[in-house]
N, C-alpha and C positions, 0 to 999 in steps of 0.2 A: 428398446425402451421408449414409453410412450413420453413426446415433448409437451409438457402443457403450454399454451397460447398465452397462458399470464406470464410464464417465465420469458417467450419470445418477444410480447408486447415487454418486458421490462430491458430485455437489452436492447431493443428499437428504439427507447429512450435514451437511452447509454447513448448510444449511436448517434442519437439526435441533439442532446447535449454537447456530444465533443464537437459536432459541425457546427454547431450554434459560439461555439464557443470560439472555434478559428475565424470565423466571419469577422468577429470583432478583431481579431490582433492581422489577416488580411486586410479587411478595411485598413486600420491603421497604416498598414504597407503603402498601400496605393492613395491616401490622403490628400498628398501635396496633388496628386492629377486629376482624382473624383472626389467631386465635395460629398458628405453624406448623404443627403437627401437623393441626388442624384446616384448615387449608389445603392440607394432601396430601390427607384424608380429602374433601374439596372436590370437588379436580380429579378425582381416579380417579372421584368416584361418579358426577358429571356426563357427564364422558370415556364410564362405562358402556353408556349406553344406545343414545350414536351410535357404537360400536362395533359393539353385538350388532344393531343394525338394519341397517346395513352388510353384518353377517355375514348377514342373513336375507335381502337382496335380492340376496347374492351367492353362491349357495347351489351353487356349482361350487365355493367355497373351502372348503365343512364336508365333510370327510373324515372315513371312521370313523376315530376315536380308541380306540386300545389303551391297554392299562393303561402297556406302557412308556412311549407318546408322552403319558399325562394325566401321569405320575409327571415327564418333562421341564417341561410345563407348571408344574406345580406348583410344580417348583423358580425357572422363570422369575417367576413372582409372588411368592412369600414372599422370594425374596432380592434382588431387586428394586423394584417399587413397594411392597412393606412394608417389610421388614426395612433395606434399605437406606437409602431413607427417612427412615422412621424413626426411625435410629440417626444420620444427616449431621444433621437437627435436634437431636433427643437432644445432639449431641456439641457442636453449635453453642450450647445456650443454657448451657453448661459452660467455653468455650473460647473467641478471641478470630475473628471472620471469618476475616482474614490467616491462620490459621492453620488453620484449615478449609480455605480454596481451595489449599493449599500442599499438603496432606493430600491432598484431593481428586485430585490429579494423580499418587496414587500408582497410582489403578485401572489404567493401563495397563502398571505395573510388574509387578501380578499379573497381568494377562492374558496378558501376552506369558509369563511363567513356567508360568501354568495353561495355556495353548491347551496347549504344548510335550508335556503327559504323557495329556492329555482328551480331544485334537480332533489328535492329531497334527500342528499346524501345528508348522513348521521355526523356528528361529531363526535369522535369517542377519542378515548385516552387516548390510544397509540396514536393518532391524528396529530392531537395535542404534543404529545411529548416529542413526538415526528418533528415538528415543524417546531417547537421551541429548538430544539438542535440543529435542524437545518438553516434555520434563518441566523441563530445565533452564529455558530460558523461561520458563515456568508457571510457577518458583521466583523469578526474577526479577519477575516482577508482583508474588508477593504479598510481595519483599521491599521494593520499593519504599517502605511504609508497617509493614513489621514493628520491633514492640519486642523488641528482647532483654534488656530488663532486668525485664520482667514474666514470672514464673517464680510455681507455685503449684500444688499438688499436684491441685487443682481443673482447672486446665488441662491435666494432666498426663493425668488422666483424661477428658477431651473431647477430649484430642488420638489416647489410644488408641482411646473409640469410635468417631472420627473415620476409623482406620485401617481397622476392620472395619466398616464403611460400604461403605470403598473396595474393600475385598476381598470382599465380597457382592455389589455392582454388576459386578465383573468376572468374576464365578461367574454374573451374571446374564445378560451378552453372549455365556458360550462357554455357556451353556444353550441361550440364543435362533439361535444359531448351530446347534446340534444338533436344536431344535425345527420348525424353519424348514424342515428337510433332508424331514420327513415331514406339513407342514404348511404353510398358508399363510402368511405375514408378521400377514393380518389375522385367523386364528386364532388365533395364539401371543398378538398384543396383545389379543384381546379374553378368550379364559380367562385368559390371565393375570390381565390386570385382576381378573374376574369373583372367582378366586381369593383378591387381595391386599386387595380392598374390605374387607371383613368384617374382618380383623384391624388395619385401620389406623382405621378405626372403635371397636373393641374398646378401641385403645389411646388414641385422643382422649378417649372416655369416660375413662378411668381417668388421664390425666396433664392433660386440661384443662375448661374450663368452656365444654361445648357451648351454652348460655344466650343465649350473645353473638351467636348467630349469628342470634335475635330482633331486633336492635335494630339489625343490618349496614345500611348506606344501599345504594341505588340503583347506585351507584359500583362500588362492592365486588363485589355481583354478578355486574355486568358483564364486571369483570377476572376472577372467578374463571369465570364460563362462557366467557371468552379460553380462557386458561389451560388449560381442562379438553378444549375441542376442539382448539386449532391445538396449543398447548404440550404438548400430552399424549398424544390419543387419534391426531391426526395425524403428530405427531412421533416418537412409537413404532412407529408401520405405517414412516414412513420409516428408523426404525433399525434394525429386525428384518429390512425387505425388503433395503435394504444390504448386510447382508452374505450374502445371498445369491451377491453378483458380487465382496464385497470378506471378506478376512481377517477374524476377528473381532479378532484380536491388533491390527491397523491402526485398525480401527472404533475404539478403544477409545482410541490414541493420539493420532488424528486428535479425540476431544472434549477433549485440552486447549486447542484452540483456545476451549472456555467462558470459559475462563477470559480469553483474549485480548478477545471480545464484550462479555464481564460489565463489563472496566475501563470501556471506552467509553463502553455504557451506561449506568453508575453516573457518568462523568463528565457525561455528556450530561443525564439526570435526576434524578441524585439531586446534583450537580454536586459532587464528588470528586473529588479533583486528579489526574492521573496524573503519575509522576518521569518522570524519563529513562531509571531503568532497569525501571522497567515500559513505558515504550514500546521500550526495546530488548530486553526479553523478549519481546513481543507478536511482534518480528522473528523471535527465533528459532524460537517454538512454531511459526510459519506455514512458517518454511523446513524444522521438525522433521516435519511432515506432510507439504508438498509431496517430501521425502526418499521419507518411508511409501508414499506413492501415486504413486510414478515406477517404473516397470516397461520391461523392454524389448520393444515392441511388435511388434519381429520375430517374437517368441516368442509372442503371442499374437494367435488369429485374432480376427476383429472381430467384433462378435454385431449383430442387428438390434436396433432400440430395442423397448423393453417398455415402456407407463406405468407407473408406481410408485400404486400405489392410495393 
């Protein structure tokens, strides 16, 4: 039986969401010894080099690069593995978790608004009804455990930069969506990378105390070279190649399911309770995607499978 590539590129997602999703409740693990920032600066540099070696023993995928296609790149790293970044840490040691992962679920608010005017993607009902469920959900996990009676101008401002986090990440998908079109998947993540390393470096030096990373145990390491190959330099080749067969506007809805992953895991490890109504959001964001990703198959023809590098 023939595999179509959109069904492949959707469990790539799948795939990509649960790594994305252990990152956070790992980080958490190893906190007290890696500050955040220092722990993005981590992944990407390690992530680095099994990318560019990749790229060297795949030397069908290095295409010449125009100024327009570096200037796409370009944007795909700075507003992505740096800026976005970041600015989600940034905003997090300002502002309360709950309210980061709430925040968080707005990127596909802007993508599905951005694809519409950048990439010409349509807005159509299922879109709509998509992403009313899926964010709703998402909102429900992290009310499960939100306070409303903690209010402070401090939070006010990690919940803004919290915002443009979200809307740099979703400036980063309809890039990688545009970069993909003249590039490979494993081109886009490895300049990008190569791009974003240096200024998120730049900025660990100047907001934390690179010192510590002398006296890291054994453990640490381990999780952070995890991290750096499946959670990052793997997980990005599967998000950029995705939307090659899928929306970027969908890509982007379809990662509030993090958010669904994160509860589990953080109940499972870090052992956090889950409500009822964050298990009944988890309900919805799953049926808010499977909405996203149900098409009418008469209408499209079926492709042979491709592996996903």
């Amino acid at each position: 039986m023939a595999v179509n590539r959109r069904d492949l590129a959707w469990l790539a997602i799948l795939f990509t969401t649960i790594v994305w999703a252990s990152s956070l409740v790992l980080a958490k693990i190893i906190y007290p010894t890696i500050t955040p920032i220092l722990f993005v600066a981590l992944r990407y540099t390690l992530a680095l080099p099994f990318l560019l070696l990749l790229l060297f023993f795949k030397k069908d995928d290095v295409k010449d690069t125009q100024p327009t296609k570096w200037s796409v790149i370009i944007i795909v790293g700075l507003a992505g593995p740096f800026l976005s970044q970041i600015l989600q840490y940034i905003g997090l040691s300002l502002t309360s978790a709950s309210e980061t992962l709430l925040l968080l679920n707005l990127s596909p608010v802007f993508a599905v608004i951005l694809a519409a005017p950048l990439i010409k993607e349509e807005i159509t009902r299922q879109k709509l009804v998509g992403l009313i469920l899926a964010v709703s959900g998402a909102t429900l996990i992290v009310l499960g455990d939100f306070d409303f009676q903690i209010v402070s101008y401090t939070r006010i401002l990690g919940d803004l930069i919290i915002v443009v986090s979200t809307l740099l990440f979703a400036i980063n998908g309809i890039a990688g969506k545009v970069a993909i079109k003249a590039s490979s998947s494993l081109s886009v993540t490895s300049y990008s990378t190569l791009v974003a390393v240096p200024f998120i470096w730049l900025t660990a030096f100047l907001f934390e105390d690179i010192t510590i990373l002398f006296s890291a145990p054994i453990h640490v390491w381990i999780i952070i070279c995890w991290v750096a190959i499946v959670n990052t330099a793997i997980a990005f080749l599967f998000y950029y190649e995705s939307m090659k067969y899928i929306e970027a506007s969908k890509v982007q809805i379809a990662l509030s399911l993090i958010a669904v992953w994160g509860v589990i895991m953080s109940s499972i490890f870090l052992g956090e309770s889950i409500s009822f109504a964050q298990i009944f959001g988890g309900i919805a964001t799953i049926l808010g995607v499977m909405v996203v990703q149900h098409r009418r198959r008469q209408k499209e023809a079926i492709v042979p499978a491709k592996s996903i590098p």
